[in-house]
PAKOL-605080 format. One record per atom (N, C-alpha, C): residue in one letter; x, y, z. Coordinates in steps of 0.05 Angstrom, whole numbers, plus 5000, padded with zeros to 4 digits. Each point is the difference from the previous one (the first is absolute). Layout:
<atoms>
AXYZ;...
</atoms>
This chain:
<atoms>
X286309431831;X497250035005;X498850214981;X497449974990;X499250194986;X497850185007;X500650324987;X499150135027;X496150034987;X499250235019;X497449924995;X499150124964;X501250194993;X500750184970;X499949884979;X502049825013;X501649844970;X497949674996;X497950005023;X498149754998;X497750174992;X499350205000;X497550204989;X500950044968;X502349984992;X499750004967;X501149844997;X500349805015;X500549714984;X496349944995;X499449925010;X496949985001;X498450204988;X500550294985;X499450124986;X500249864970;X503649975001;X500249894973;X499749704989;X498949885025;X498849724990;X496650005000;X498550215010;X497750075001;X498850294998;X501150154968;X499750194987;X496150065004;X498549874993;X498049994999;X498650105027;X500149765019;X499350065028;X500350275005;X502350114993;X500150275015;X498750204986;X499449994974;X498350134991;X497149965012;X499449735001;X497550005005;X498750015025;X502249995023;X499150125027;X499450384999;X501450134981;X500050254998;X497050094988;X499449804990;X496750084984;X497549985023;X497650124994;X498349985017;X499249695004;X497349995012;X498249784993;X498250014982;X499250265004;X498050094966;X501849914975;X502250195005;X502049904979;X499649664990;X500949955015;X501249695002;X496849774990;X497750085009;X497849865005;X498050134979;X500050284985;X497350034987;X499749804969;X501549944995;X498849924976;X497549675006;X500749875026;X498049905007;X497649985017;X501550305013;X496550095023;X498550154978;X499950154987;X499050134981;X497849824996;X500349784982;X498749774986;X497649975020;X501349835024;X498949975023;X498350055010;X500450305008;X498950215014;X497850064977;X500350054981;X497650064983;X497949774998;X500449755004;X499049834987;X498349915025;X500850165025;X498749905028;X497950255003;X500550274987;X498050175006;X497949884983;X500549914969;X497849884983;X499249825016;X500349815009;X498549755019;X497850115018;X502350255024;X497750115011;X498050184989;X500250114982;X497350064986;X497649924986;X502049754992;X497249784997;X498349885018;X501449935021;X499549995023;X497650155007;X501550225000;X498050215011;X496550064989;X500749954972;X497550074973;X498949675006;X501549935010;X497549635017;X498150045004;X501950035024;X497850095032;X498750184988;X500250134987;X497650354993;X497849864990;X500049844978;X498649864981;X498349895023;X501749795014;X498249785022;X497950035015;X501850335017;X498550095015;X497450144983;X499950134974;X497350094990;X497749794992;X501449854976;X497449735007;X499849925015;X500849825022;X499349995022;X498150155020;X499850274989;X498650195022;X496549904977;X501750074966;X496849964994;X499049695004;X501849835005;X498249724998;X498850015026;X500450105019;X499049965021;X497350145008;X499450214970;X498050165015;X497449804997;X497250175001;X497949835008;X498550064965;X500550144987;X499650044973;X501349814984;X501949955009;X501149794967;X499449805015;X500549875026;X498549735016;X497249954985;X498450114995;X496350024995;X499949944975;X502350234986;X499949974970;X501349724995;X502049875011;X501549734988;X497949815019;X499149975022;X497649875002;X498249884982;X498350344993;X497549944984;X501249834969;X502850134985;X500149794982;X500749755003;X500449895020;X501149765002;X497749825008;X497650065013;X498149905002;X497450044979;X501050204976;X498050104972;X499649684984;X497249894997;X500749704986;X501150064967;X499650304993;X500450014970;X503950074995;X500350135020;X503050015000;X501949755010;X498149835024;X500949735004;X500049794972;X498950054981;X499149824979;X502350224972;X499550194998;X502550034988;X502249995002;X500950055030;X503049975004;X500849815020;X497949725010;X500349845005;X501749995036;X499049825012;X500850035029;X503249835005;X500350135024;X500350175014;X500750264984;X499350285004;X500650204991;X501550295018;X502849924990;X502050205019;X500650294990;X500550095024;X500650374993;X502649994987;X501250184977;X502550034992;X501450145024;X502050134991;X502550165021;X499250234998;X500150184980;X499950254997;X498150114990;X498450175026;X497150094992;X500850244990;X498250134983;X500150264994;X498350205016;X500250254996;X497150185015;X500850215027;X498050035011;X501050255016;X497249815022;X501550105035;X497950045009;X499450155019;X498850245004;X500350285024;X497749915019;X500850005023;X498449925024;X500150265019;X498150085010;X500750245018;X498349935020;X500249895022;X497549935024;X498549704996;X497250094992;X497949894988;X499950014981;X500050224983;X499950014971;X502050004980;X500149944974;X502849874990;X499150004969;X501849954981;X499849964964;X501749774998;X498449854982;X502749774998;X499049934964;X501749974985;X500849904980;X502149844988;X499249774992;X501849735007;X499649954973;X502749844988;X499749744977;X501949745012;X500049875008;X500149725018;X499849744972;X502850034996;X500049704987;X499749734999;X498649824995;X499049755014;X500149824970;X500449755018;X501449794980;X498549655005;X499049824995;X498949755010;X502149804974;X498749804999;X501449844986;X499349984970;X497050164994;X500549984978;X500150294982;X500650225013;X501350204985;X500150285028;X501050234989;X499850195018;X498450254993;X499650165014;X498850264998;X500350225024;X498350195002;X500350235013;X497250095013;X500150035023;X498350125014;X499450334998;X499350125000;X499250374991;X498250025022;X500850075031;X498350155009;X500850305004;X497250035009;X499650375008;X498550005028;X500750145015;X497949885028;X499950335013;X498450065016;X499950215012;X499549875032;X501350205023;X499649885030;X498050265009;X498349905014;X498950195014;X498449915036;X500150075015;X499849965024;X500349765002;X503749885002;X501149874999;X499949614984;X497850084978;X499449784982;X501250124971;X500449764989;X500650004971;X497449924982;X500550224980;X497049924983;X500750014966;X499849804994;X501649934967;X498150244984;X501450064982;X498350154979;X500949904971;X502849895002;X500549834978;X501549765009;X499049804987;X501549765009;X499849684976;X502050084993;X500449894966;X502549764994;X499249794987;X502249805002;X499749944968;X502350214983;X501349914969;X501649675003;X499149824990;X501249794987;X501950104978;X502249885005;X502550154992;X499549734958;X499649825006;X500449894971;X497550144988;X496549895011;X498750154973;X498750335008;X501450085018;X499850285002;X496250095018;X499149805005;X497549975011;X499750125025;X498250205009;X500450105021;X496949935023;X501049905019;X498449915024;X499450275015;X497950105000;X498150215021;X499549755027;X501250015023;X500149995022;X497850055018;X499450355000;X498050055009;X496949944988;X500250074973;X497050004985;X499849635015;X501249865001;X500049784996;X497949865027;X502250135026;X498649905031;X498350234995;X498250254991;X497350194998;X498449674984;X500649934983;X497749774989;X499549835021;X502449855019;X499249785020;X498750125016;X500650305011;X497750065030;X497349974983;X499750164976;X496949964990;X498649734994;X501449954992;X499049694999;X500449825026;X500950125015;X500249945032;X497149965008;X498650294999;X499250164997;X497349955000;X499449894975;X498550004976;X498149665019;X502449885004;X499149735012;X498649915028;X500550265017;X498850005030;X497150004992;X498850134975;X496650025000;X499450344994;X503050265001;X498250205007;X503750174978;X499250104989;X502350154979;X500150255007;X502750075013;X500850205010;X502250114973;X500250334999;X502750074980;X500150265012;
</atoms>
């Protein structure tokens, strides 16, 4: 019979290796592919993360009631409809700032917009005050011949000539 000794280095010396490698950690034994891994899952979740950041900020500006008015009024402009042809969609990534505090608020926007037959950019500037928005600039560059659409000067001509047509000219 063979005792328990003499089957512990028989099995040593047919499995030199094993016994080394039970003696090593699991770090030991395992980093050269958690390393990789592990790094390559923190990069994921940080992209991840810089997503959602992104998502959640346009999102907050598409939703306000300033760029709604501003991508409105150009999409219903017949001179921006005729340059950049219908239907006319908002791009992804607006530029700008917008501080709201209460009622009163600053908003400065560039809002990229695109139809079928070329794209451009919206440029507003808006100020809020007892809780309305009131454009002070509101501008649509045609991105091929660089032509810029005044928004506002534009609906000031239709009220006057609104205006102008009841019988009695108000300004």
């Amino acid at each position: 019979m063979i005792s328990l000794g003499e089957l512990i280095a028989m099995e040593l010396k047919t499995h030199p290796a094993s016994a080394k490698e039970k003696s090593r950690t699991w770090w030991q034994r395992n980093w050269k592919w958690f390393v990789p891994v592990a790094g390559l899952g923190f990069l994921v979740l940080f992209a991840a993360f810089v997503m959602l950041m992104i998502t959640i900020v346009f999102g907050m500006v598409k939703s306000s009631d300033v760029y709604k008015d501003a991508l409105a009024t150009a999409q219903t402009h017949p001179a921006v409809v005729q340059a950049l042809g219908s239907p006319i969609k908002a791009g992804i990534f607006v530029m700008g700032s917008i501080n709201v505090s209460g009622s009163s608020g600053q908003a400065d926007l560039a809002i990229p917009i695109s139809g079928p037959k070329g794209k451009g950019t919206i440029y507003a500037r808006a100020s809020k005050s007892a809780g309305r928005w009131t454009f002070s600039k509101l501008v649509v560059e045609i991105k091929a011949t660089k032509e810029r659409i005044d928004l506002i000067e534009s609906q000031e001509q239709e009220k006057t000539s609104i205006r102008s047509h009841s019988g009695r000219i108000e300004i």
